[in-house]
C-alpha positions in Angstrom: 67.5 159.6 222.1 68.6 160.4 218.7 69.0 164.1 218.1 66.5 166.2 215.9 64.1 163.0 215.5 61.2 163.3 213.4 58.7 161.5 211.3 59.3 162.1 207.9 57.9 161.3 204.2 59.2 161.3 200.9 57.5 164.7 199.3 56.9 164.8 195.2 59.8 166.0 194.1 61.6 163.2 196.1 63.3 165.1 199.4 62.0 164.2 202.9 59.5 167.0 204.8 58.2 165.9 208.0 55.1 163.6 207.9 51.8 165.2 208.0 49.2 164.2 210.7 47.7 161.2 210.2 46.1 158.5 212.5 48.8 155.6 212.1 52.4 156.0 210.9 55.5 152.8 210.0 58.7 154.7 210.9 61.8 153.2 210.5 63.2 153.1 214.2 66.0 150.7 213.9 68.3 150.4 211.3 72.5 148.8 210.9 73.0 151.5 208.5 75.7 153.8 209.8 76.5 155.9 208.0 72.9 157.2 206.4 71.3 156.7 209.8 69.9 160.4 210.3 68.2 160.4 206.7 66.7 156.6 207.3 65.4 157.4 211.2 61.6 158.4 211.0 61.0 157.2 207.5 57.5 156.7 207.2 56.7 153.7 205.1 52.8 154.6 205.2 53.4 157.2 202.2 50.4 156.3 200.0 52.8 155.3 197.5 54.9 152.6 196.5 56.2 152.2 200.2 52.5 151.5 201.6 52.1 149.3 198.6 54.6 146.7 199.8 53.8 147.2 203.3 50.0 146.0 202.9 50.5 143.7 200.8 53.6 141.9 203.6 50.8 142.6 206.3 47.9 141.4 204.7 49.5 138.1 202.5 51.8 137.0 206.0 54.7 137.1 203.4 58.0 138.5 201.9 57.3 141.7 199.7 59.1 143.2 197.6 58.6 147.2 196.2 59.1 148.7 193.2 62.2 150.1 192.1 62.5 153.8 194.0 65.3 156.0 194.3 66.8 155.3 197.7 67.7 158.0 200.6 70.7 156.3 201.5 73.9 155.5 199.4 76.2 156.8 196.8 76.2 157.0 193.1 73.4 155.6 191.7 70.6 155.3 194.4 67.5 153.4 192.3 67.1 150.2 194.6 64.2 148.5 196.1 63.4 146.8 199.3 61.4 144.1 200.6 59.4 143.7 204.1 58.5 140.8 206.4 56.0 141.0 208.9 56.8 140.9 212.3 52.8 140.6 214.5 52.4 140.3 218.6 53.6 137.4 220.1 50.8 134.7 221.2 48.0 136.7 218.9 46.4 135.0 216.1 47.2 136.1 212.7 45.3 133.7 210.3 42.9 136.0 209.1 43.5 139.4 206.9 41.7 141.1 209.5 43.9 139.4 212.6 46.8 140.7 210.5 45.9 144.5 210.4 44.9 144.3 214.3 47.8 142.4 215.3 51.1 143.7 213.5 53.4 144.9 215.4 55.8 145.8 213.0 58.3 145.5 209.7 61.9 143.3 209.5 62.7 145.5 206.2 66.1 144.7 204.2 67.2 147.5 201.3 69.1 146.9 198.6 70.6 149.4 196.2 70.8 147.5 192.9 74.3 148.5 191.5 75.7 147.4 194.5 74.0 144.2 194.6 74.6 143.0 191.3 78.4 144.0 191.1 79.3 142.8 194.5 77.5 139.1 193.1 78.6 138.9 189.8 82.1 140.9 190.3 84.4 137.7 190.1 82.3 135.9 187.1 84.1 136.7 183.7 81.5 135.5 181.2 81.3 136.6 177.7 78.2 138.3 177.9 76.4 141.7 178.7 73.2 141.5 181.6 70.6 143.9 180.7 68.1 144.4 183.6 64.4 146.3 182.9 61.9 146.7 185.1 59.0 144.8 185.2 56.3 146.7 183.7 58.9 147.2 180.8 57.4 147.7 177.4 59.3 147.4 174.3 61.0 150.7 173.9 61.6 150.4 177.5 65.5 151.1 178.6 67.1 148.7 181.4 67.5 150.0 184.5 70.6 148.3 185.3 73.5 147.1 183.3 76.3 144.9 184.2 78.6 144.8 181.4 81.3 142.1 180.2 84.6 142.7 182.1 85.9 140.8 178.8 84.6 143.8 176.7 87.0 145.8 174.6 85.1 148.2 173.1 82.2 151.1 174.6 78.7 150.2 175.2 75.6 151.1 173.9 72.6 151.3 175.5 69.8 149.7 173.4 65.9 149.5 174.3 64.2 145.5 175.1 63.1 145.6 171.5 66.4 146.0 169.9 68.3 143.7 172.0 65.9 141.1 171.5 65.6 141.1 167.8 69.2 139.8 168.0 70.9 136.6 169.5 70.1 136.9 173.0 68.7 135.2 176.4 66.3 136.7 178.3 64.8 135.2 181.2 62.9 136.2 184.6 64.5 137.0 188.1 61.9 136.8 190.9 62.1 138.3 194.5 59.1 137.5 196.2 56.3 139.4 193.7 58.9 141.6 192.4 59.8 140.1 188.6 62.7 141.6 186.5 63.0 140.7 183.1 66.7 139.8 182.1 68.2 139.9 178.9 71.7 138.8 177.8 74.1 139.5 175.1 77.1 138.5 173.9 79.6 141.1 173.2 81.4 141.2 169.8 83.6 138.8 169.2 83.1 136.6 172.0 82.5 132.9 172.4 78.5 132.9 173.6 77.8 129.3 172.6 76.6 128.4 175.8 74.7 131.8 176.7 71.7 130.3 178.2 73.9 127.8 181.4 75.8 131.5 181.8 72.6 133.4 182.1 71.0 130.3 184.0 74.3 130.7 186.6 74.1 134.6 186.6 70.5 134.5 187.9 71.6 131.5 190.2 74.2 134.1 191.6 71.6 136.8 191.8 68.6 135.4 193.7 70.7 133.6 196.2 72.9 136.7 196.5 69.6 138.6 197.3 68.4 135.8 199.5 71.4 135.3 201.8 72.0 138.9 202.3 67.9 139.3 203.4 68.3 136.2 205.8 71.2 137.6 207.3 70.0 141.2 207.7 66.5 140.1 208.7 68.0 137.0 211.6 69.9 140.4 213.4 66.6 142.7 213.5 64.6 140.0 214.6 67.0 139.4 217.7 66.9 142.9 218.2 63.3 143.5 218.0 63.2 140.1 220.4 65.5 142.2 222.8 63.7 146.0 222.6 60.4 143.8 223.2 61.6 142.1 225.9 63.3 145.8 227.6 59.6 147.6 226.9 58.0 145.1 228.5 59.8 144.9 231.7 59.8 148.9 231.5 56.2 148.8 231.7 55.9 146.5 234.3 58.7 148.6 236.6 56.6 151.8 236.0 53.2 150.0 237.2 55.2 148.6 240.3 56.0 151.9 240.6 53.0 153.8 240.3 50.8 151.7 242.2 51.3 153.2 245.4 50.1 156.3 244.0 46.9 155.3 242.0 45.9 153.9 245.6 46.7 157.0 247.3 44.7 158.8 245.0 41.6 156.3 245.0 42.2 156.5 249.3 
């Protein structure tokens, strides 16, 4: 029912061409997103990338996954994000073994989260004394952060500085987790500020952070379950009107 439907992938150079043939696809086919609905229908999370990546390892571990920072299709501004998966597998089938899994999934509850959004919506009303520098977790030294949430107490223009020259410094750096996904964060205090009590601030800031990520997932993932509960329920009593219905006529044809 949605107009110009397709299966699509995300293509090297980062736009979305319509999904070659293969034997098994994970589109998205539901999604609250309004406004980015017609770029996030038909996105095929069996890329061979980072996408399948989080999907097996949600299918195969029975947990909450979490990918690698991509570039998002939906959103404005900055659109570097991630996402993380939760598998949803038949009702009254067995899913204790890896293999079970695989046979038995029926499907993804996926929640997306563009990471400037995120963190400012959390951390908007905090005025702390302190810059948050976010890097990636593979980050090496002369790595850059991929995220920063500045001081709204800061007077004077930012720099950007790599992990190894912000930690040489006064600073606290410390780990946010989301399921396997780990982000190193480190803080500073801006010049002239009071940062004797960096480490409780950061401690809070990442308090704020993982619960911020936590409630919004429980929320998003408690309304797809209820509607994948409900489009379940509506196929299945679909199927069994159409074998009502075509009974008759697989007797005719066997008479």
């Amino acid at each position: 029912g949605i107009v110009g439907y397709r299966i699509k992938s995300v293509a090297p150079d980062g736009n979305l061409a319509t999904s070659p043939d293969r034997d098994e696809y994970y589109p998205v086919y539901y999604t609250t997103e309004r406004q980015y609905s017609g770029t996030v229908y038909g996105l095929d999370l069996f890329d061979g990338g980072v996408r399948e990546e989080a999907l097996k390892r949600a299918r195969d571990r029975n947990e909450l996954a979490a990918s690698k920072v991509i570039v998002l299709h939906s959103g404005t501004g900055d659109r570097r994000g991630f996402f993380v998966l939760l598998p949803v597998y038949t009702k009254s089938m067995s899913h204790e073994t890896v293999e079970e899994r695989r046979h038995n999934i029926a499907g993804f509850v996926q929640g997306v989260f563009q990471l400037n959004a995120m963190i400012e919506t959390i951390l908007s009303s905090l005025r702390t004394p302190l810059d948050l520098n976010i890097f990636a977790p593979d980050s090496g030294p002369n790595a850059f952060p991929i995220y920063i949430h500045t001081s709204s107490l800061r007077t004077i223009p930012f720099n950007t500085e790599p992990l190894h020259f912000l930690t040489a410094g006064r600073h606290w750096s410390g780990t946010l987790e989301v399921s396997n996904l780990k982000w190193k964060l480190v803080a500073t205090p801006i010049s002239g500020g009071h940062a004797t009590h960096v480490s409780a601030w950061l401690l809070l800031i990442a308090g704020f952070l993982a619960t911020g990520v936590i409630v919004v997932l429980m929320w998003s993932s408690a309304r797809h379950e209820l509607h994948l509960i409900r489009t379940n329920q509506e196929m299945t009593e679909l199927a069994q009107t159409d074998a009502l219905t075509e009974l008759p006529n697989r007797r005719a044809l066997i008479d």
